[in-house]
MARBA-3410 file (N, C-alpha, C, O; in Angstrom, 1 decimal):
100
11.2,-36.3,3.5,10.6,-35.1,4.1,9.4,-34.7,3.2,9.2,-35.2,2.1 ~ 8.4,-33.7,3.6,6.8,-33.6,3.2,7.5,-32.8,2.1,8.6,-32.3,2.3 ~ 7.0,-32.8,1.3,7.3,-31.4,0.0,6.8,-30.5,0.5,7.4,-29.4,0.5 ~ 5.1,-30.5,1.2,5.0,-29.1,2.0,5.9,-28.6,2.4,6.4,-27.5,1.9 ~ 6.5,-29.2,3.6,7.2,-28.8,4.5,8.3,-28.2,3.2,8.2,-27.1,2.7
8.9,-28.8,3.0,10.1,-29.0,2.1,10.4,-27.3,1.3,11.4,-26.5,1.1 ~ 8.6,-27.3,0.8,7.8,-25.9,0.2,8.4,-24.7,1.4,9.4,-24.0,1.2 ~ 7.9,-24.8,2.4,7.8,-23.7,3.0,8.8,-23.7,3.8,8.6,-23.3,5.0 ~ 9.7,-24.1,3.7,11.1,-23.8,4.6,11.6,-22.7,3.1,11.7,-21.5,3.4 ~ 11.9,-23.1,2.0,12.5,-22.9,0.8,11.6,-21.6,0.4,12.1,-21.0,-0.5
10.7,-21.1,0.7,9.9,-20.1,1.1,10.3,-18.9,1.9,10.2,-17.6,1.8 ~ 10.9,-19.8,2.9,11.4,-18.6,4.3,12.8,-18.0,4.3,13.2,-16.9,4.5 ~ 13.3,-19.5,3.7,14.9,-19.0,3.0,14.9,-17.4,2.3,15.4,-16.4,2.7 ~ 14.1,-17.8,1.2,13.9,-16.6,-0.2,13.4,-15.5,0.4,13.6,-14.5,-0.3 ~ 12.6,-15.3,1.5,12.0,-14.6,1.7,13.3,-13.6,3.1,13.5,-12.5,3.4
13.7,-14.7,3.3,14.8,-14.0,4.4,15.6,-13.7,3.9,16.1,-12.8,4.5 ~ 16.1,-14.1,2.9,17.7,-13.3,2.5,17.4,-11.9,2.4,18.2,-11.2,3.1 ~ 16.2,-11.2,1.6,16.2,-9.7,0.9,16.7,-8.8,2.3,17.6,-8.0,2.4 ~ 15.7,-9.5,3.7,16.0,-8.8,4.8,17.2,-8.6,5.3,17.6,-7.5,5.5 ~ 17.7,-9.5,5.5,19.2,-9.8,6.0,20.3,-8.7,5.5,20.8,-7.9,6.2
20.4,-8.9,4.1,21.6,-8.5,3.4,21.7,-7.3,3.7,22.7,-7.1,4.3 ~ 20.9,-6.4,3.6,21.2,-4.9,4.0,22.0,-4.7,5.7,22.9,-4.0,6.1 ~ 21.2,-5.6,6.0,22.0,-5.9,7.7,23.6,-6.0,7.7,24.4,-5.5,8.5 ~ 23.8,-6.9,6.6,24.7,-7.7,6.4,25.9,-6.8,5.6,27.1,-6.9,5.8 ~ 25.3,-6.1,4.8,26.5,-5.0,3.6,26.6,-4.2,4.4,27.7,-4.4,5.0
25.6,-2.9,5.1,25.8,-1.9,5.4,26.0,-2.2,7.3,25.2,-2.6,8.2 ~ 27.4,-2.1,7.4,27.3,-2.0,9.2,27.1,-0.9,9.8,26.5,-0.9,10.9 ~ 27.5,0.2,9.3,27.8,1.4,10.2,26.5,2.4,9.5,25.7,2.1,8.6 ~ 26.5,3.6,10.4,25.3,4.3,10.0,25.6,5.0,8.9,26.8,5.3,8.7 ~ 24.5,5.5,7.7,24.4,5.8,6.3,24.9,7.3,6.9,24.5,7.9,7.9
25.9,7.7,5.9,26.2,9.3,6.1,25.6,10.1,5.0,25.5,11.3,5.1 ~ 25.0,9.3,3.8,24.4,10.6,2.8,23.1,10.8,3.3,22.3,10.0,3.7 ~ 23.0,12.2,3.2,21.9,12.8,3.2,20.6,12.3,1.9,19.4,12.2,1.8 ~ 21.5,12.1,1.3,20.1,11.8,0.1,20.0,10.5,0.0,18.9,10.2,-0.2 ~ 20.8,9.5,0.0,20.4,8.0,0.4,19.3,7.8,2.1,18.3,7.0,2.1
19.7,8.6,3.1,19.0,8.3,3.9,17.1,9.0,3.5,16.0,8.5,3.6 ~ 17.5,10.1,3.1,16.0,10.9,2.5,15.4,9.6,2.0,14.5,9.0,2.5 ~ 16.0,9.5,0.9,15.3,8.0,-0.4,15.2,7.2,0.6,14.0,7.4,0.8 ~ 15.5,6.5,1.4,15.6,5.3,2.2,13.7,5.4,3.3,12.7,4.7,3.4 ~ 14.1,6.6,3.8,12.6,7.2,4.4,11.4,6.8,3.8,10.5,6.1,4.3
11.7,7.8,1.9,10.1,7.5,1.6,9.9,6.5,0.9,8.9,6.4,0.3 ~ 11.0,5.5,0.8,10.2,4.0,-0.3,9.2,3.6,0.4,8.3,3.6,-0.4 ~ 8.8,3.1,1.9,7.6,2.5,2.6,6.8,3.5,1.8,6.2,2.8,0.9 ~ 6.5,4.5,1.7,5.2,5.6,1.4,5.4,5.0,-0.2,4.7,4.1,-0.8 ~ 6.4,5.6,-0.6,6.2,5.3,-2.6,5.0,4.1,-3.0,4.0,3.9,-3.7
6.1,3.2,-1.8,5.4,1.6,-1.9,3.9,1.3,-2.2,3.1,1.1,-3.2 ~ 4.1,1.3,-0.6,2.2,1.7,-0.1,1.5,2.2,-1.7,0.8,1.5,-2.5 ~ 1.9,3.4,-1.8,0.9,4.3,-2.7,0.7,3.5,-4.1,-0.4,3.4,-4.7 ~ 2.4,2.9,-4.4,2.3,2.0,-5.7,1.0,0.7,-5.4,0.0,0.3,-6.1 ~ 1.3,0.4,-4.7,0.3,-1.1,-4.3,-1.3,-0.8,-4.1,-2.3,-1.5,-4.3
-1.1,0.7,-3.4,-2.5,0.7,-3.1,-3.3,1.4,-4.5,-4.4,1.0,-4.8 ~ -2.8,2.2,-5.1,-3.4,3.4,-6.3,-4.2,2.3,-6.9,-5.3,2.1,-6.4 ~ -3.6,1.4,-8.1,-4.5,0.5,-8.7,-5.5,-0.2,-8.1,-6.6,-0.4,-8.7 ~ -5.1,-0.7,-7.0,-6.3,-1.2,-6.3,-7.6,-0.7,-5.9,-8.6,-1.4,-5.5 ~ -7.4,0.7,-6.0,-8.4,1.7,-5.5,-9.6,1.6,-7.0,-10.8,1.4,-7.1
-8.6,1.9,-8.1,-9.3,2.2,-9.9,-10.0,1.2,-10.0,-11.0,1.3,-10.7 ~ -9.7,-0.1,-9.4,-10.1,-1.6,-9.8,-10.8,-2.8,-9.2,-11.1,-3.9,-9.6 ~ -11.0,-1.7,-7.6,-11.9,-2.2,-6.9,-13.6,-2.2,-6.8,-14.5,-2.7,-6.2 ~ -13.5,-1.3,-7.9,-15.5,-1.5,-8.1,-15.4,-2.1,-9.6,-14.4,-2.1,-10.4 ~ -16.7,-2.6,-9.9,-17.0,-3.3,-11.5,-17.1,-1.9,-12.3,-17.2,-2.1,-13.5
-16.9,-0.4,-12.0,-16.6,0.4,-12.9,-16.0,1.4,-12.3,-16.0,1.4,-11.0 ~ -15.2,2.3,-13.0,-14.0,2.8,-13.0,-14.2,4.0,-12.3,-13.5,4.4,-11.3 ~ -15.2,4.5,-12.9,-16.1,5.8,-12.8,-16.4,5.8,-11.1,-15.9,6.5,-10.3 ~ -17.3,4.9,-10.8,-17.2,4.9,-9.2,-16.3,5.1,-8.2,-16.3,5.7,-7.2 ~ -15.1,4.3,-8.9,-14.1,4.6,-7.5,-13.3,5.3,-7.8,-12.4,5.3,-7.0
-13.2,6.3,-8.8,-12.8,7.4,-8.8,-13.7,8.4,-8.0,-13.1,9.2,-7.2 ~ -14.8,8.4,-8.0,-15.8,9.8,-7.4,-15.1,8.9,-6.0,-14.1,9.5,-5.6 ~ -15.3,7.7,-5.3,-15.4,7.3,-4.0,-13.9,7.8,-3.3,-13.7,8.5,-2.3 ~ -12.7,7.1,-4.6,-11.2,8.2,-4.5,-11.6,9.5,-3.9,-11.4,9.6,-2.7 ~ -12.2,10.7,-4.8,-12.0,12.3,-4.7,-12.5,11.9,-3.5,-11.8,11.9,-2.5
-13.8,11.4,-3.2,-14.4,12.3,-1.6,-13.1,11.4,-0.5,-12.8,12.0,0.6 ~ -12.8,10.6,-0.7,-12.2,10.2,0.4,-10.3,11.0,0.5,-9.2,10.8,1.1 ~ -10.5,11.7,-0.3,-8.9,12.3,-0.6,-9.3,13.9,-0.3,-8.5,14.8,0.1 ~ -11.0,14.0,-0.6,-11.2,15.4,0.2,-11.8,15.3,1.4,-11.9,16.4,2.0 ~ -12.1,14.7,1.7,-11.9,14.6,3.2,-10.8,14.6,4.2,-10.7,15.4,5.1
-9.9,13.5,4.1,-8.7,13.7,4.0,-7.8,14.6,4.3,-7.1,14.7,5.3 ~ -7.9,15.5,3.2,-7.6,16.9,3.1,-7.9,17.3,4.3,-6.9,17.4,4.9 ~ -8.9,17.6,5.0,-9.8,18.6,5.8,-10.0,17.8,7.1,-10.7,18.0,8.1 ~ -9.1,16.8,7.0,-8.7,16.1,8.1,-9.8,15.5,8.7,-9.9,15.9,9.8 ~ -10.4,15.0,8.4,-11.5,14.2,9.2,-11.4,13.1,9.7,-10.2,12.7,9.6
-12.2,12.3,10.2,-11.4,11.1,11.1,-11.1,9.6,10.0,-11.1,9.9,8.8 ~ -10.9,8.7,10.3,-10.5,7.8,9.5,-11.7,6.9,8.9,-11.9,6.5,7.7 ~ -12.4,6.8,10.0,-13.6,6.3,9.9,-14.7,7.0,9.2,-15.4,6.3,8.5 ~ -15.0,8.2,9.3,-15.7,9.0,8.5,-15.1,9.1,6.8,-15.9,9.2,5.9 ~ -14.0,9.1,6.5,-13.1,8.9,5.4,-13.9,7.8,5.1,-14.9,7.9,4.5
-13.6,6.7,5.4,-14.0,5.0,4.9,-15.6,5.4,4.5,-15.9,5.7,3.3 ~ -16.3,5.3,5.4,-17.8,5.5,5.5,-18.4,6.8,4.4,-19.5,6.6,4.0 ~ -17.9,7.6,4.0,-18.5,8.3,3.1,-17.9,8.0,2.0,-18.6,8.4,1.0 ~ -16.7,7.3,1.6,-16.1,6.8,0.5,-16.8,5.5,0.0,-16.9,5.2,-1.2 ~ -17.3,5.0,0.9,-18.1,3.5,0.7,-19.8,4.2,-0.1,-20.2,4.1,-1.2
-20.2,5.0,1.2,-21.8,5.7,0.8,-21.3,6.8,-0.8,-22.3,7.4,-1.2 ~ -20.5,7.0,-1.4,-20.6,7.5,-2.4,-20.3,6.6,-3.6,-21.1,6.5,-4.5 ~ -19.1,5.8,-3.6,-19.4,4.6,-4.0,-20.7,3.6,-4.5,-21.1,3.0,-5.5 ~ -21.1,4.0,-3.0,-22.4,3.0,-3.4,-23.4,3.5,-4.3,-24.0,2.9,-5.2 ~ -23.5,5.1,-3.7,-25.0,6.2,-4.5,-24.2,5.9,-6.0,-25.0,5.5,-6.8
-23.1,6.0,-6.6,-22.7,6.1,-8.0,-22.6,4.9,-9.0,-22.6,4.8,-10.2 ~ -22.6,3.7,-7.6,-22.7,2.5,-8.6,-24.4,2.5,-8.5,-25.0,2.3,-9.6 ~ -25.2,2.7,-7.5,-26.7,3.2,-8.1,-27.1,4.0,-8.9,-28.3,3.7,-9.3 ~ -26.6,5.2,-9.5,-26.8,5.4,-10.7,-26.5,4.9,-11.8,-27.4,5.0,-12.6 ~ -25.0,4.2,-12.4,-24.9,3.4,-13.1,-25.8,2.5,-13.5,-25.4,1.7,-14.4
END
């Protein structure tokens, strides 16, 4: 058999068990209140853990994506659309790495 192949089956395996088991341990519906609470916000924890650094480390200096962070987290705030969020976070970004 190909070792690719071989690769990515042994890939799908590893990657399917984590899913499963919870299926597999827990049958019946969770009665704690604070297990289900915790259970809710790991996607968000997640998200935020994966995304935070990526945000500090996505320009060649630190200083920019931090100012490009605030305006797009005050905007945000003040609810504006998604796209205007992106677009003034990119246009401040940019004016700060032109001062640099």
């Amino acid at each position: 058999m190909n070792k690719t192949l071989i690769a990515v089956l042994l890939m799908a395996v590893i990657t399917y068990i984590p899913r499963v088991t919870p299926m597999v341990l827990v049958r019946g519906k969770l009665k704690s209140r604070f297990l289900r609470s915790f259970l809710y916000y790991v996607p968000y924890a997640v998200l935020g853990a994966m995304t935070f650094p990526t945000i500090l480390y996505s320009t060649g200096h630190v200083g920019s994506a931090v100012v490009g962070m605030i305006v797009a987290l005050v905007l945000a705030l003040f609810e504006r659309s998604l796209v205007t969020v992106a677009v003034s976070a990119i246009v401040a970004v940019y004016l700060m790495q032109c001062l640099i």
